[in-house]
PASEBA-1860 file (N, C-alpha, C; in nm, 3 decimals):
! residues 99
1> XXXXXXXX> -2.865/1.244/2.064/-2.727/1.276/2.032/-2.715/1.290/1.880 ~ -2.688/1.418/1.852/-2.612/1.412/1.706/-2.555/1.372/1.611 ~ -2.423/1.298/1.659/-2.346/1.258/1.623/-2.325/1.146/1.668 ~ -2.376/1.032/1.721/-2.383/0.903/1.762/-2.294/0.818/1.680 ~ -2.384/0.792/1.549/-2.293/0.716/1.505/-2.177/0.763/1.417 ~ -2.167/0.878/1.379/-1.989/0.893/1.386/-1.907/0.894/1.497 ~ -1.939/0.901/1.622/-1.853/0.899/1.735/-1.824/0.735/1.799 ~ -1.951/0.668/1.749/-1.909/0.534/1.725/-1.862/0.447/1.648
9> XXXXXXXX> -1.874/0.513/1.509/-1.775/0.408/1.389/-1.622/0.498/1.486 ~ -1.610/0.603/1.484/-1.440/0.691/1.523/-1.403/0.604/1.646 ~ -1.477/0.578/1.741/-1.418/0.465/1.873/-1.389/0.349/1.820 ~ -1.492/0.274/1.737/-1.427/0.111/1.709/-1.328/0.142/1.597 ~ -1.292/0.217/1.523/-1.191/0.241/1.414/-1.036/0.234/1.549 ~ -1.070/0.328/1.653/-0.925/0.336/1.744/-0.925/0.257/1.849 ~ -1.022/0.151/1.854/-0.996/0.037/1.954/-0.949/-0.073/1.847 ~ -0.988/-0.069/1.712/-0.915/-0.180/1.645/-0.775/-0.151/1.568
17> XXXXXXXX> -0.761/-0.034/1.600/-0.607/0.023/1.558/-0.517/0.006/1.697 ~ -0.573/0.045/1.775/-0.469/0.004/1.914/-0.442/-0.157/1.891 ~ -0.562/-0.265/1.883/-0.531/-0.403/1.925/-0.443/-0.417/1.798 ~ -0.446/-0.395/1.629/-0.393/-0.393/1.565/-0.227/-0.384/1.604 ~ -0.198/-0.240/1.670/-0.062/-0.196/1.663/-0.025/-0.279/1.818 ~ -0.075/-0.311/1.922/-0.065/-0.403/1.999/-0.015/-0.552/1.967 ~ -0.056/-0.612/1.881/-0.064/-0.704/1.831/0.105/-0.719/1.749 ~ 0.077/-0.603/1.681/0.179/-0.611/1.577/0.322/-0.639/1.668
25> XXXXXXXX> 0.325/-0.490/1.756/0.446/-0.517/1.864/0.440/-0.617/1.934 ~ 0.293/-0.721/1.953/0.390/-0.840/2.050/0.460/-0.944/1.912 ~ 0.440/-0.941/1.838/0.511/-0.989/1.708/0.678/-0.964/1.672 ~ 0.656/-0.847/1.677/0.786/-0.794/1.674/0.910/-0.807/1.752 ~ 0.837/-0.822/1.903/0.896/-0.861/1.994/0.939/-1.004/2.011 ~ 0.870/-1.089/1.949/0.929/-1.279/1.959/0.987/-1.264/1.841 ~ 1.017/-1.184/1.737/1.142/-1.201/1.630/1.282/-1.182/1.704 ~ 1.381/-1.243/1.608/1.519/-1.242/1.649/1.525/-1.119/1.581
33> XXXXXXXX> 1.652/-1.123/1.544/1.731/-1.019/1.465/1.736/-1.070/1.340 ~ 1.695/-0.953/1.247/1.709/-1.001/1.096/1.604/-1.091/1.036 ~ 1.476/-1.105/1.152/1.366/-1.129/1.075/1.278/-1.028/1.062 ~ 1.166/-1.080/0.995/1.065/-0.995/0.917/0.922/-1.032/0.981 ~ 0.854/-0.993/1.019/0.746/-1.029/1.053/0.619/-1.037/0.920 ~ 0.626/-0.943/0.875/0.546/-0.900/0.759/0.642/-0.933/0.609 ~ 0.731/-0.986/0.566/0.734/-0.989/0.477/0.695/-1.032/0.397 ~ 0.662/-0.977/0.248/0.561/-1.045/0.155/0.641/-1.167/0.112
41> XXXXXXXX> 0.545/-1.183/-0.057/0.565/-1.273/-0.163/0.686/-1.251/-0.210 ~ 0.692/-1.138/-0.259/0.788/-1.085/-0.357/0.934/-1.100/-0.384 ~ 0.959/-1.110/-0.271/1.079/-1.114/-0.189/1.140/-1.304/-0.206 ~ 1.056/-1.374/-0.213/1.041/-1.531/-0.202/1.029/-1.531/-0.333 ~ 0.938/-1.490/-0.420/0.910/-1.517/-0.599/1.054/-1.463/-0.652 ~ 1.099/-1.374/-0.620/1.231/-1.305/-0.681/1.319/-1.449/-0.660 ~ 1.356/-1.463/-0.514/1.421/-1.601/-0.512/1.399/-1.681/-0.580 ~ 1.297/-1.735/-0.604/1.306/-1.865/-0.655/1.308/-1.854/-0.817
49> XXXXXXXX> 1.282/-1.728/-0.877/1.308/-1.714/-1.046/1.483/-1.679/-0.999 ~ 1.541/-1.667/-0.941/1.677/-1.638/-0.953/1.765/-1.780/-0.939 ~ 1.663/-1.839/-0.874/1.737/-1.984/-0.831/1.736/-2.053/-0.938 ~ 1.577/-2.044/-1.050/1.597/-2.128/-1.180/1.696/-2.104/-1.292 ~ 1.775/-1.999/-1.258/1.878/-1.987/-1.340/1.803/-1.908/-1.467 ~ 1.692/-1.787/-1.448/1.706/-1.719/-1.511/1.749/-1.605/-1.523 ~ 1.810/-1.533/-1.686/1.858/-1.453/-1.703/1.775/-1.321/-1.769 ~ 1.757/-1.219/-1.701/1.659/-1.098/-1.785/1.734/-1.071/-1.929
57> XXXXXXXX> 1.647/-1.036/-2.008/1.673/-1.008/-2.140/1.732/-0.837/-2.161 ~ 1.637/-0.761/-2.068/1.672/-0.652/-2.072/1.724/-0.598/-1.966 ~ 1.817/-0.456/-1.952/1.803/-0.382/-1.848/1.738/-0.258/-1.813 ~ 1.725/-0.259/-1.672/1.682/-0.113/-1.647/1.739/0.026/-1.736 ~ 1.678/0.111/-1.791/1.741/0.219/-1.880/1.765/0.325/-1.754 ~ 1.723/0.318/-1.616/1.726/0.402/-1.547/1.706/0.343/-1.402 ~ 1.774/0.386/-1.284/1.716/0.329/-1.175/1.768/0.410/-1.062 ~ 1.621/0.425/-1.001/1.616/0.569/-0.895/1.770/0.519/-0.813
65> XXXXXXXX> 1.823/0.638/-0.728/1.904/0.621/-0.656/1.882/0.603/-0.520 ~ 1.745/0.550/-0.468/1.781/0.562/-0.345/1.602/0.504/-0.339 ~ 1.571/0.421/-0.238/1.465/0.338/-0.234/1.331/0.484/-0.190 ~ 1.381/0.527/-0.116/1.257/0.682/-0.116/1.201/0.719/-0.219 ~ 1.359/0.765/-0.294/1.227/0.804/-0.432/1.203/0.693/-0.504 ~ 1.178/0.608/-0.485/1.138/0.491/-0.610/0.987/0.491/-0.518 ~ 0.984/0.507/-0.377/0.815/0.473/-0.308/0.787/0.599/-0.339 ~ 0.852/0.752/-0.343/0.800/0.833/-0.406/0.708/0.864/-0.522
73> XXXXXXXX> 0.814/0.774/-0.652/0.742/0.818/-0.764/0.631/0.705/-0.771 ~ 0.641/0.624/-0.663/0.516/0.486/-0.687/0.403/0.582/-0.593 ~ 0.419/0.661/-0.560/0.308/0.728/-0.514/0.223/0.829/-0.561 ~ 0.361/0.893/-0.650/0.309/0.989/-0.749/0.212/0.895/-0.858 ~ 0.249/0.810/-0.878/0.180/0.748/-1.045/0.050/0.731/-0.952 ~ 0.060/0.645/-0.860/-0.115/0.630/-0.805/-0.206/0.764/-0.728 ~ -0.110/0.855/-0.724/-0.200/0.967/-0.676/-0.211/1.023/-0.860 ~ -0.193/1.072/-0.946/-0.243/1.058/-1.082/-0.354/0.998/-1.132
81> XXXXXXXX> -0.311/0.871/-1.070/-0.426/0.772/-1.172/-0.551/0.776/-1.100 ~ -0.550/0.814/-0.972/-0.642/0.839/-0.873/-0.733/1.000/-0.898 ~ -0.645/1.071/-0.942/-0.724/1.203/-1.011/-0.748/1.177/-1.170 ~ -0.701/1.108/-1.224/-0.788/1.087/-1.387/-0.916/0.987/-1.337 ~ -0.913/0.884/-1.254/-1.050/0.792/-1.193/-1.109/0.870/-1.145 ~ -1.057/0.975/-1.073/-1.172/1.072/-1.000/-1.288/1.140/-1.071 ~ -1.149/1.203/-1.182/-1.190/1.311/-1.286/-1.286/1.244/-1.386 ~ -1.318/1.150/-1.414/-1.380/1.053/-1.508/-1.524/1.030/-1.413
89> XXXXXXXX> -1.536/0.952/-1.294/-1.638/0.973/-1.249/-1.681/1.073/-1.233 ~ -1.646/1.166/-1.182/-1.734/1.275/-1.155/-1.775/1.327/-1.293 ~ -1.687/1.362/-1.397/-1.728/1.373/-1.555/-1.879/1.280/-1.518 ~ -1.879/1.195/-1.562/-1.979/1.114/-1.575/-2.094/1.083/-1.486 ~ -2.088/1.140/-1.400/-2.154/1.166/-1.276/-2.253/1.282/-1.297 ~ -2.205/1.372/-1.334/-2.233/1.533/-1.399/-2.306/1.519/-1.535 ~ -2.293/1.470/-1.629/-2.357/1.460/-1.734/-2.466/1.341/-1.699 ~ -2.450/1.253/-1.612/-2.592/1.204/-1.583/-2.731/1.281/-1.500
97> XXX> -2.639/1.386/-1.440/-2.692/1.501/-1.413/-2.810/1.619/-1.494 ~ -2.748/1.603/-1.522/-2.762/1.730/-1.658/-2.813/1.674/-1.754 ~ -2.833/1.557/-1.814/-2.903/1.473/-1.915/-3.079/1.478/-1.848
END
Protein backbone atom coordinates (compact mmCIF):
# COMPACT_ATOMS: atom_id res chain seq x y z
CA UNK A 1 0.00 0.00 0.00
CA UNK A 2 1.13 3.43 -0.84
CA UNK A 3 -0.12 5.44 1.29
CA UNK A 4 -0.35 3.48 4.56
CA UNK A 5 0.89 5.61 6.76
CA UNK A 6 -0.79 8.77 5.77
CA UNK A 7 -4.11 7.04 5.75
CA UNK A 8 -3.21 6.05 9.19
CA UNK A 9 -1.85 9.16 10.95
CA UNK A 10 -5.55 10.84 8.81
CA UNK A 11 -7.76 7.92 10.81
CA UNK A 12 -6.20 8.40 14.35
CA UNK A 13 -6.17 12.36 13.81
CA UNK A 14 -10.42 11.76 13.21
CA UNK A 15 -10.94 9.16 15.82
CA UNK A 16 -9.26 11.56 18.33
CA UNK A 17 -11.21 14.56 17.06
CA UNK A 18 -14.55 12.73 17.30
CA UNK A 19 -13.70 11.47 21.12
CA UNK A 20 -12.36 15.06 21.57
CA UNK A 21 -15.70 16.81 20.29
CA UNK A 22 -17.65 13.87 22.06
CA UNK A 23 -16.21 14.56 25.11
CA UNK A 24 -16.45 18.17 24.91
CA UNK A 25 -20.44 17.90 24.35
CA UNK A 26 -20.88 15.53 27.25
CA UNK A 27 -19.35 18.57 29.20
CA UNK A 28 -21.39 20.95 27.91
CA UNK A 29 -24.24 19.12 28.58
CA UNK A 30 -23.78 18.78 32.75
CA UNK A 31 -23.28 22.75 32.67
CA UNK A 32 -26.17 24.91 33.85
CA UNK A 33 -26.79 28.07 32.27
CA UNK A 34 -24.21 30.72 32.31
CA UNK A 35 -21.38 28.46 32.84
CA UNK A 36 -18.25 28.00 31.01
CA UNK A 37 -16.73 24.88 30.57
CA UNK A 38 -13.46 26.07 29.09
CA UNK A 39 -12.90 29.20 30.56
CA UNK A 40 -9.42 30.41 30.97
CA UNK A 41 -7.09 32.37 33.43
CA UNK A 42 -7.69 35.60 32.21
CA UNK A 43 -10.93 36.13 32.99
CA UNK A 44 -10.09 35.18 36.98
CA UNK A 45 -6.51 37.35 36.85
CA UNK A 46 -8.60 40.41 35.53
CA UNK A 47 -10.78 39.78 38.69
CA UNK A 48 -8.69 39.61 41.13
CA UNK A 49 -6.30 42.84 39.93
CA UNK A 50 -9.74 44.63 39.91
CA UNK A 51 -10.59 43.43 43.33
CA UNK A 52 -7.09 44.87 44.68
CA UNK A 53 -8.29 48.12 44.02
CA UNK A 54 -6.18 48.83 41.17
CA UNK A 55 -6.35 51.75 39.03
CA UNK A 56 -4.74 51.79 35.21
CA UNK A 57 -2.61 54.70 34.62
CA UNK A 58 -3.46 54.88 31.09
CA UNK A 59 -6.22 54.56 28.59
CA UNK A 60 -6.95 52.81 25.56
CA UNK A 61 -6.23 55.56 22.61
CA UNK A 62 -8.52 53.33 20.56
CA UNK A 63 -10.81 50.35 20.99
CA UNK A 64 -12.19 48.08 18.24
CA UNK A 65 -15.96 48.21 18.17
CA UNK A 66 -17.03 45.00 18.26
CA UNK A 67 -15.16 41.73 19.69
CA UNK A 68 -14.78 40.19 15.82
CA UNK A 69 -12.62 42.60 14.78
CA UNK A 70 -10.43 42.77 17.78
CA UNK A 71 -9.99 38.42 17.04
CA UNK A 72 -9.65 39.76 13.57
CA UNK A 73 -6.84 42.03 13.86
CA UNK A 74 -5.29 39.38 16.56
CA UNK A 75 -5.16 37.24 13.63
CA UNK A 76 -3.92 39.52 11.26
CA UNK A 77 -0.73 40.45 13.54
CA UNK A 78 0.02 36.55 13.89
CA UNK A 79 -0.59 35.69 10.33
CA UNK A 80 2.31 38.64 9.64
CA UNK A 81 4.59 37.60 12.11
CA UNK A 82 4.14 34.12 10.78
CA UNK A 83 5.25 35.34 7.16
CA UNK A 84 8.34 37.53 8.42
CA UNK A 85 9.34 33.84 10.59
CA UNK A 86 8.65 32.17 7.47
CA UNK A 87 10.40 34.65 5.31
CA UNK A 88 13.57 34.61 7.57
CA UNK A 89 13.87 30.89 7.63
CA UNK A 90 13.62 30.16 4.41
CA UNK A 91 16.10 33.38 3.75
CA UNK A 92 18.40 31.43 5.75
CA UNK A 93 17.67 28.18 4.66
CA UNK A 94 18.65 29.32 1.00
CA UNK A 95 21.85 30.90 1.69
CA UNK A 96 22.90 27.79 3.57
CA UNK A 97 22.19 26.45 0.35
CA UNK A 98 24.05 28.29 -1.86
CA UNK A 99 27.09 28.81 0.53
Amino acid sequence: MKHGMEIAVAALIIVFAAVFLFQDAAIQASLGDGEEAWGGADGEAADLIEASGYEPWTEPFWAPPSGEIESLLFALQAAIGAVIIGYVFGYWQGSRKTA
